[in-house]
VOGU-3710 file (C-alpha; in Angstrom, 3 decimals, decimal comma):
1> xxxxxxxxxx> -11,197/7,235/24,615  -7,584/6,548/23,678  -6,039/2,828/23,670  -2,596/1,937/24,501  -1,062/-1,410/23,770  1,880/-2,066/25,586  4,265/-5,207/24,396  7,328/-6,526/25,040  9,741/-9,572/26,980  10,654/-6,168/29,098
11> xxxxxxxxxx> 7,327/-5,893/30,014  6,077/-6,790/33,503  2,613/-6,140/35,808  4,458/-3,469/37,948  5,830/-1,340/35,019  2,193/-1,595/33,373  0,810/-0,512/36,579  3,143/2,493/36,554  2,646/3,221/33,387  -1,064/3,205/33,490
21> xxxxxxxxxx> -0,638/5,652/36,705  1,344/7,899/34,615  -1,273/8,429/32,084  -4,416/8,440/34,508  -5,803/5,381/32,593  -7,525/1,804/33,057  -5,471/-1,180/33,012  -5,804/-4,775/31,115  -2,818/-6,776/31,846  -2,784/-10,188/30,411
31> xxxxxxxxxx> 0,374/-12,492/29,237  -0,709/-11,897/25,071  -0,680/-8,449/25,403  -1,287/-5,796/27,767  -3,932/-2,331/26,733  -4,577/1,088/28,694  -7,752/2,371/28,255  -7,603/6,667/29,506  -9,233/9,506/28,563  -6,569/10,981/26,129
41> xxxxxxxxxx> -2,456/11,071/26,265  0,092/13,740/24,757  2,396/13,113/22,103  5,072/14,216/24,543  3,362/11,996/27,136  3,825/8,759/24,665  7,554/9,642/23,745  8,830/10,213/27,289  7,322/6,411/28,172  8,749/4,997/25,122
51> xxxxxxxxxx> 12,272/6,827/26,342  11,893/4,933/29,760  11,355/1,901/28,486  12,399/-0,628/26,091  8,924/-2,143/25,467  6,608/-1,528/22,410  4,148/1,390/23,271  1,923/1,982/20,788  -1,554/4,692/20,595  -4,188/3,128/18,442
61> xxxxxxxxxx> -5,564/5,734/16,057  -9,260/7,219/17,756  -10,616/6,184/14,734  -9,553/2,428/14,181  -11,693/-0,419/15,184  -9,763/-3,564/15,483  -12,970/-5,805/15,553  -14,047/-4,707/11,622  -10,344/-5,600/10,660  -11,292/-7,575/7,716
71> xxxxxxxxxx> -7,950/-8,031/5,639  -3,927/-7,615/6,743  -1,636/-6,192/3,887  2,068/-6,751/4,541  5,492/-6,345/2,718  7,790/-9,048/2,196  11,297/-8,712/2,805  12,682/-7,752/5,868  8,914/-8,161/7,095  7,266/-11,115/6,743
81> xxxxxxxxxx> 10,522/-12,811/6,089  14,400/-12,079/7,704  16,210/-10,922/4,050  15,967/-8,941/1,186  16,019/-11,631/-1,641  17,353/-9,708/-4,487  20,365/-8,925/-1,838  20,961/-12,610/-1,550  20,341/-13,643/-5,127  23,056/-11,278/-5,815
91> xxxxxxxxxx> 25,483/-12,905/-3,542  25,370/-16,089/-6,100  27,003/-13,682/-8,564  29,512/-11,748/-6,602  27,879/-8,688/-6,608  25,924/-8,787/-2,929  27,609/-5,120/-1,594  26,416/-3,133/-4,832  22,857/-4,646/-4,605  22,505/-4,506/-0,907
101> xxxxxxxxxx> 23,548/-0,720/-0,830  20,981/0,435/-3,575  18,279/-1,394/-1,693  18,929/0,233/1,556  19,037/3,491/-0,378  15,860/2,752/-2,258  14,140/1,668/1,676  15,545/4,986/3,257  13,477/6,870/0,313  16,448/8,237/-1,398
111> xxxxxxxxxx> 16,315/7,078/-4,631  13,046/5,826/-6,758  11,866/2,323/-6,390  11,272/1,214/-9,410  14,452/2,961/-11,002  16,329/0,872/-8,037  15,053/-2,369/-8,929  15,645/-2,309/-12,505  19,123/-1,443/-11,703  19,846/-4,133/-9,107
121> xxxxxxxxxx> 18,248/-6,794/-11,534  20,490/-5,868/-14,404  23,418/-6,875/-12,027  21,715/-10,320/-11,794  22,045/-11,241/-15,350  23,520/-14,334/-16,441  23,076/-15,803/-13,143  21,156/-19,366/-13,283  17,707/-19,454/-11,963  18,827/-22,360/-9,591
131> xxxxxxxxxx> 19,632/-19,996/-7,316  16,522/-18,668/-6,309  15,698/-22,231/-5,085  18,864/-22,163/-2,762  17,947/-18,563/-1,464  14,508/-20,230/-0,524  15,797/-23,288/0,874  19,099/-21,950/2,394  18,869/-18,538/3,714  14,865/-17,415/3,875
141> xxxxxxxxxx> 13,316/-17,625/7,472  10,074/-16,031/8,576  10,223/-13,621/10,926  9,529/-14,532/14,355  5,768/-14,391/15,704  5,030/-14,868/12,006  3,455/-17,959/11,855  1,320/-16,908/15,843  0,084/-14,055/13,903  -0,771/-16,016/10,869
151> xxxxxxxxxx> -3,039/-18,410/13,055  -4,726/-15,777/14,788  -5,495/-14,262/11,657  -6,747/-17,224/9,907  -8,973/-17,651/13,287  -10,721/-14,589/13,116  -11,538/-14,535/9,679  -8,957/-12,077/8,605  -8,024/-12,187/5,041  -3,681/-11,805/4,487
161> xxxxxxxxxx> -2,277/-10,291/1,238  1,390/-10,231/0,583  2,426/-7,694/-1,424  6,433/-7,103/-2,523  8,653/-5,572/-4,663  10,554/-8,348/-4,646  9,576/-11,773/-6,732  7,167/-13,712/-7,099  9,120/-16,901/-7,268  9,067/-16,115/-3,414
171> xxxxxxxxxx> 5,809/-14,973/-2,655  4,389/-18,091/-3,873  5,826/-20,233/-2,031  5,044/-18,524/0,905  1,703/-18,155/-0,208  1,878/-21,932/-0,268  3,424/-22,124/3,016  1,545/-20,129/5,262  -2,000/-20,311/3,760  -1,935/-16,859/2,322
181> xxxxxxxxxx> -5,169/-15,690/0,646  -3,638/-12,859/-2,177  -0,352/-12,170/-3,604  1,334/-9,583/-5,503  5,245/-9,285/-6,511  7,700/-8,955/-9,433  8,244/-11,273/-12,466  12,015/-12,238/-13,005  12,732/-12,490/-16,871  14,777/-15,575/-17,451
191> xxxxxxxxxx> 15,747/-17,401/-20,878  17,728/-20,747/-21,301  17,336/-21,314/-17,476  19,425/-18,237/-16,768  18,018/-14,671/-15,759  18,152/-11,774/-18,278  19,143/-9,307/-15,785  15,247/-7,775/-16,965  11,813/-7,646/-15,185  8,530/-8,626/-16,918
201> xxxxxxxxxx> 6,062/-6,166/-17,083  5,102/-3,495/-14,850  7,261/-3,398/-11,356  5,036/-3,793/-8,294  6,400/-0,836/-6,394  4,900/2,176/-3,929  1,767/2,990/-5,868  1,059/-0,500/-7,064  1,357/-1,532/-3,722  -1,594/0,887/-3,129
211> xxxxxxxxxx> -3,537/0,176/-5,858  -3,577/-3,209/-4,601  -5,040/-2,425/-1,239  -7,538/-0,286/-2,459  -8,699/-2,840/-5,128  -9,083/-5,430/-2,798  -11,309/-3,239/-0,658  -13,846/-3,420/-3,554  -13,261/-6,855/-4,464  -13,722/-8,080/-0,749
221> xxxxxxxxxx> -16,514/-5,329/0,071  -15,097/-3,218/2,896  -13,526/0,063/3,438  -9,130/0,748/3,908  -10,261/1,321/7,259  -10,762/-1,745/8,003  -7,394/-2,688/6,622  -3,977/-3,209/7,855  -0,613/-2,015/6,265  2,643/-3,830/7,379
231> xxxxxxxxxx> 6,071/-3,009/6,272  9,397/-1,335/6,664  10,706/0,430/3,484  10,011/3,717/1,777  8,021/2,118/-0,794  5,285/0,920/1,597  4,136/4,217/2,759  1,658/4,903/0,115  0,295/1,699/0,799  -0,024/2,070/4,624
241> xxxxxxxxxx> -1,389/5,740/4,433  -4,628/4,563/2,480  -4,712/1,505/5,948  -7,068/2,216/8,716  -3,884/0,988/10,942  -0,548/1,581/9,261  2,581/-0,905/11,646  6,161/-0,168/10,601  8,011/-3,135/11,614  11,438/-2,742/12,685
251> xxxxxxxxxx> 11,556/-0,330/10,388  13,727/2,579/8,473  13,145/5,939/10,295  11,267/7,267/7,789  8,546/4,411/7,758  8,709/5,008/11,796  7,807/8,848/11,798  4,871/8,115/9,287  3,304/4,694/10,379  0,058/5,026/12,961
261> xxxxxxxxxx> 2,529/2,362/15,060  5,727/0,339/15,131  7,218/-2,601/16,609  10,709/-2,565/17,904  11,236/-4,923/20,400  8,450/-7,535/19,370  8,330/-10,233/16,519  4,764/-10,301/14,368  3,525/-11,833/17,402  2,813/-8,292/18,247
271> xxxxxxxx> 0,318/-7,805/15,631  -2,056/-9,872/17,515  -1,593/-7,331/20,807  -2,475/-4,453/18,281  -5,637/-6,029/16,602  -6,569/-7,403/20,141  -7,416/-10,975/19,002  -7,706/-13,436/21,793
//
């Protein structure tokens, strides 16, 4: 059988109803989130609906089981939270444009992660490490449903990794914040209370972001299939093809052709729909 979560403000009982008529399929309509159970829907089938409608529409891989989920991975910027720090950082120095355009290059997949962030750090050099504290304080917001989808997490016993390329001056804090069980990000070389324009060790990029996954499969004792990938950049798609559920949220159209589902119209809230926790 095939599962269809449907999500969305757009979203109301008679367009679920039609929708569920469409496909031939069983209907559980409910004000969290709304599933169609059928026997099995077309490709074709799934992008016509998602052309008549501006509502999320996802199809659950055949394969996934949301009840084993045992641990959520997600990416940081422009995922868990509303910016790209090292965009912002940059703005503190006067060079914002430059950095901003080789990150959106580097999330489209056009140019090597870890090449990328070496070369937008460089630009930060000289800039006092302050800043990073007004980036957190000023201009950092989660993204919306991101604290729901936290507590439903923490509920059902779901362990939450955040894993970025971006720093781990951040992902502490949030770690802090929201109750986040692992962490894994970049180290920002500083000296004299001003940054070297340098990272420490290794960068935490596409296959690091995999590695990390998969070790925490072993260290936690389940399978990637009962994990889930979050994120929106070219450098989380290694990551999310070793998931048993891969979510590309409000993503770059790359991450959106390769991810098992996406959400467009929804905040993290939606997360909850696709796991089906109560």
């Amino acid at each position: 059988m095939t599962t269809l979560v449907l999500q969305g403000q757009a979203l109301t009982r008679d367009i679920a109803d039609k929708i569920a008529a469409q496909i031939t399929g069983k209907l559980n309509y409910n004000s969290v989130y709304t599933t169609i159970i059928c026997t099995s829907v077309s490709d074709t089938d799934v992008t016509t609906l998602k052309s008549l409608y501006n509502l999320d529409i996802n199809v659950l891989p055949d394969v996934f089981e949301p009840a084993t989920v045992k641990l959520l991975v997600t990416d940081m910027d422009s995922t868990l939270i509303n910016i790209e720090c090292v965009d912002e950082i940059a703005d503190f120095i006067n060079v914002k444009p430059q950095v901003a355009a080789i990150t959106e290059s580097a999330m489209r997949g056009e140019i090597d992660f870890e090449t990328s962030l070496r070369q937008r750090v460089s630009l930060l050099k000289g800039l006092d490490v302050s800043a990073l504290e007004r980036v957190y304080n000023e201009r950092l917001q989660l993204n919306p449903g991101a604290e729901l989808m936290m507590k439903a997490l923490n509920r059902k016993g779901i362990k939450t990794a955040l894993v970025s390329g971006g720093f781990t001056f951040f992902t502490q804090r949030l770690k802090q914040r929201l109750g986040i069980d692992f962490t894994m990000a970049n180290v920002l070389a500083e000296k004299n209370g001003k940054l070297t324009g340098e990272v420490v060790g290794d960068i935490c990029g596409g296959q690091s972001k995999a590695d990390f996954l998969l070790s925490h499969c072993e260290k936690l004792n389940i399978t990637p299939s009962q994990v889930v990938a979050m994120g929106d950049g070219a450098n989380d798609l290694l990551m999310m093809k070793e998931a048993g559920l891969s979510i590309a949220y409000h993503a770059k159209p790359t991450v959106q052709q390769q991810a098992d589902t996406g959400i467009n119209y929804c905040g993290l809230e939606a997360v909850v729909g696709l796991l089906q926790l109560s």
